[in-house]
GUVOSE-372422 format. One record per residue (C-alpha): x, y, z. Coordinates in steps of 0.5 Angstrom, whole numbers, plus 500, padded with zeros to 3 digits. Each point is the difference from the previous one (the first is absolute). Example, Ala and Ser with C-alpha at 12.3 -4.5 7.8 and 13.67 -1.06 7.14 Angstrom:
// residues 2
525491516/502507498/
// end
This chain:
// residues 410
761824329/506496500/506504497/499495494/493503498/503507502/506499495/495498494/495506501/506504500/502498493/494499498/500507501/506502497/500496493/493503500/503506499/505499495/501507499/499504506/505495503/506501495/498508501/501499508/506495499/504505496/503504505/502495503/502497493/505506499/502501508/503493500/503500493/503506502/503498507/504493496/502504494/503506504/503496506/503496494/503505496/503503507/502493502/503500493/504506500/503498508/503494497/503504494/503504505/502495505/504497493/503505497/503502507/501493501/504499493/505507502/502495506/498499507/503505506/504504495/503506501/503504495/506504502/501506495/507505501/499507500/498506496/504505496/499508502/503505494/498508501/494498504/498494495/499494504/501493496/496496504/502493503/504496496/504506497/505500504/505494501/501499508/499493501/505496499/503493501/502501507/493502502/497494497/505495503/498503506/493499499/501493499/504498506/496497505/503503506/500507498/491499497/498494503/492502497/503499493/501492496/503503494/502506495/501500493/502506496/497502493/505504495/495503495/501502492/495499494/504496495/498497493/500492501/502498492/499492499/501497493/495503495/496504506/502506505/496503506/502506505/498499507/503501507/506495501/501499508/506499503/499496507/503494504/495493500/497503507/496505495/496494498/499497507/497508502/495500494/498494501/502497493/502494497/502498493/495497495/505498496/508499501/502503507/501506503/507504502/505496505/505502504/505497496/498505494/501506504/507498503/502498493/497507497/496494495/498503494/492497501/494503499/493497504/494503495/493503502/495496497/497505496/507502497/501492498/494502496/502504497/506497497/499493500/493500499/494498505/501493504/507499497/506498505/507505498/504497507/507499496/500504494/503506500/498508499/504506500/499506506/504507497/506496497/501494504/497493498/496497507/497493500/493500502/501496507/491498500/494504500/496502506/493498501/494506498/499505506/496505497/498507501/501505506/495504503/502505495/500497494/507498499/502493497/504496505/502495493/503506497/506499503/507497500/506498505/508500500/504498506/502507503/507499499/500499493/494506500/505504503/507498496/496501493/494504501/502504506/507501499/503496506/497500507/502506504/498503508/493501498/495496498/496503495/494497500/495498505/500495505/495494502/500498507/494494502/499500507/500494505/493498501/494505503/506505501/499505494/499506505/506499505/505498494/498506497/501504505/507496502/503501493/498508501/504501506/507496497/499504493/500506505/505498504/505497494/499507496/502504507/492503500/499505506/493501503/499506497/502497492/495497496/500493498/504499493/497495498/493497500/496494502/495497497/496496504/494495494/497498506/497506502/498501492/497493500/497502506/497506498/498498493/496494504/497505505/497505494/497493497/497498506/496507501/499500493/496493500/497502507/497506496/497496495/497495505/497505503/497503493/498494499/497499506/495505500/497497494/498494503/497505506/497503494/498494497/497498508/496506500/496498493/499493503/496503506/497505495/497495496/498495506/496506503/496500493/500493500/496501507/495504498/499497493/499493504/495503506/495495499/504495498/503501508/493501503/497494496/507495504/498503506/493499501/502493497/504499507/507503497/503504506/504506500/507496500/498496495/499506495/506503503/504494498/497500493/502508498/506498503/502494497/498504493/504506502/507494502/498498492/500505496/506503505/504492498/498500493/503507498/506498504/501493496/500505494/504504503/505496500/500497492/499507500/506502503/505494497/497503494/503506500/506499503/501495494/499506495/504505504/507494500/498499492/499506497/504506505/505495503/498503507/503495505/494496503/501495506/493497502/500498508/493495502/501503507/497507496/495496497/497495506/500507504/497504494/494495499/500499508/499508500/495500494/496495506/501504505/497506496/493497497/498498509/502507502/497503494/494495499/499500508/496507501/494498494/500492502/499503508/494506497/497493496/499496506/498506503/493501496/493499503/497494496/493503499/504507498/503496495/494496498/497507498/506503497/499501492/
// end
């Protein structure tokens, strides 16, 4: 028999059946659908992360000064003041910390932002331009802090996107008027384009940015030795864990540490948060492929069970094509090519299937999904691969049967 012929009795079979053959498909339906959407979501959930981490901005370290001890109370970092200018001119020099490309400060207080008819308290940041480079953050309208503006103590004001909102309205355009922070009049100098939410839930727009000289003649009290704030610290390309490591060993030495004292300060390094956040979505999208997977060996079970029914429900037709001059490899190519059949038909409705479904999850519970056409190809080449190795044993025991003990079954 040609592997046309073959082909057409297989199908005839299958559409014979209708029924039996969508019962037979159906694990294989649910195991691929399932593979697409669980791999979707996991993919999903991996870019949001890498976004979100992304948004902070890239090789970022985050330089926090000590913490305070009173009666055996510890503070917590950032409760003490022992950064100072010094130290974050150190960490800036490029002969004393090659690893680092810039730093900036960050000099924080929540404060109402009060415009013409409207007011809104959020964090105001007082920083130098280099911040917005760390970050990552342009203007979407107007333009971000200059250096003019922290050597002339300027008083201007870059707003978040979410605080221009709320004083001007969505889509408005504030740069040149004029807004009052504590009991100072600042002109808004631009708007900066949306960065969204952190891992945890902050919003990134919920925010607004002074020069740090005019933040500490107005707000602070005039700049003195310490730095209270934090420090932000970008390193050179691929470089993140040694400029960690050499911003540390300059803090201890700036601040006279010995080796048996502890840091007075912390180094927070988002790299290895990102990477360990991706590394939990990974294991997390492993796991429900592998889930996933199972239902598809579950759904391969069922082809074969079915097809060993099939055998035994077709004994005569099988002794009938034999004594007719079939041979055994020619019965062997037609249960598998019902079995490839059944296997590929559920795998193409798996995949509507699992397109489906990750449609509805975006849509209805705003769950990030990244559909990949790698996942599909390998999940229906799968879905073929169980209908041959399935279908292999109840192909291989028809091609076996005696044709005149097949003539005689009833």
């Amino acid at each position: 028999m040609s592997p046309f012929q073959t082909s057409r009795i297989a199908a005839r079979a299958v559409v014979r059946n209708k029924m039996r053959s969508f019962l037979t498909t159906l694990g294989v339906i649910i195991g691929v659908g399932a593979v697409i959407a669980m791999m979707a979501i996991g993919s999903g959930a991996k870019a949001q992360v890498e976004a979100a981490f992304a948004a902070m901005g890239t090789d970022l370290l985050v330089v926090l000064p000590g913490s305070s001890s009173a009666s055996g109370v510890h503070g917590g970092f950032g409760s003490q003041p022992t950064l100072t200018w010094d130290d974050l001119a150190a960490i800036e020099d490029p002969s004393q910390v090659a690893s680092v490309k810039i730093a900036a400060p960050a000099l924080r207080s929540n404060m109402p932002i009060v415009s013409e008819d409207q007011n809104w308290t959020t964090s105001v940041t007082g920083t130098t331009p280099e911040y917005f480079d760390i970050r990552s953050w342009r203007a979407d309208r107007g333009a971000v802090l200059t250096q003019e503006d922290v050597d002339t103590t300027a008083k201007v004001i870059v707003l978040g996107a979410t605080v221009a909102e709320k004083l001007y309205g969505v889509s408005s355009n504030p740069t040149g008027m004029s807004v009052r922070v504590g009991t100072s009049q600042y002109r808004i100098a631009g708007v900066l384009a949306k960065k969204g939410q952190s891992p945890t839930g902050q919003d990134y727009d919920d925010a607004a940015f002074i020069p740090v000289t005019t933040f500490g003649q107005k707000v602070q009290g005039g700049l003195k030795k310490y730095l209270s704030g934090t420090i932000y610290v970008q390193a050179s390309a691929g470089q993140t864990a040694r400029a960690q490591a050499d911003v540390s060993n300059l803090l201890r030495e700036r601040h006279h540490l010995t080796q048996n004292d502890e840091d007075d300060f912390s180094i927070r390094n988002l790299s290895e948060i990102a990477g360990a956040q991706e590394e939990g979505t990974k294991t997390m999208t492993t796991l429900l492929a592998s889930v996933a997977a199972v239902s598809l060996l579950v759904g391969g079970i069922g082809i074969m069970n079915i097809m060993l029914v099939s055998v035994t429900e077709r004994t005569r037709e099988i002794g009938v094509r034999i004594a007719l001059g079939a041979k055994p490899f020619d019965v062997l190519a037609q249960f598998l090519a019902e079995a490839l059949a059944l296997s590929m038909i559920g795998g193409l409705l798996g995949v509507g299937f699992g397109l489906g479904t990750s449609a509805w999850l975006a849509s209805h519970f705003h769950w990030p999904v990244l559909v990949q056409p790698d996942v599909i190809f390998v999940a229906v080449a799968f879905s073929a691969f169980v209908g041959i190795a399935f279908g292999a044993y109840p192909a291989w025991k028809a091609s076996k049967l005696d044709p005149i003990d097949a003539l005689r079954y009833e």
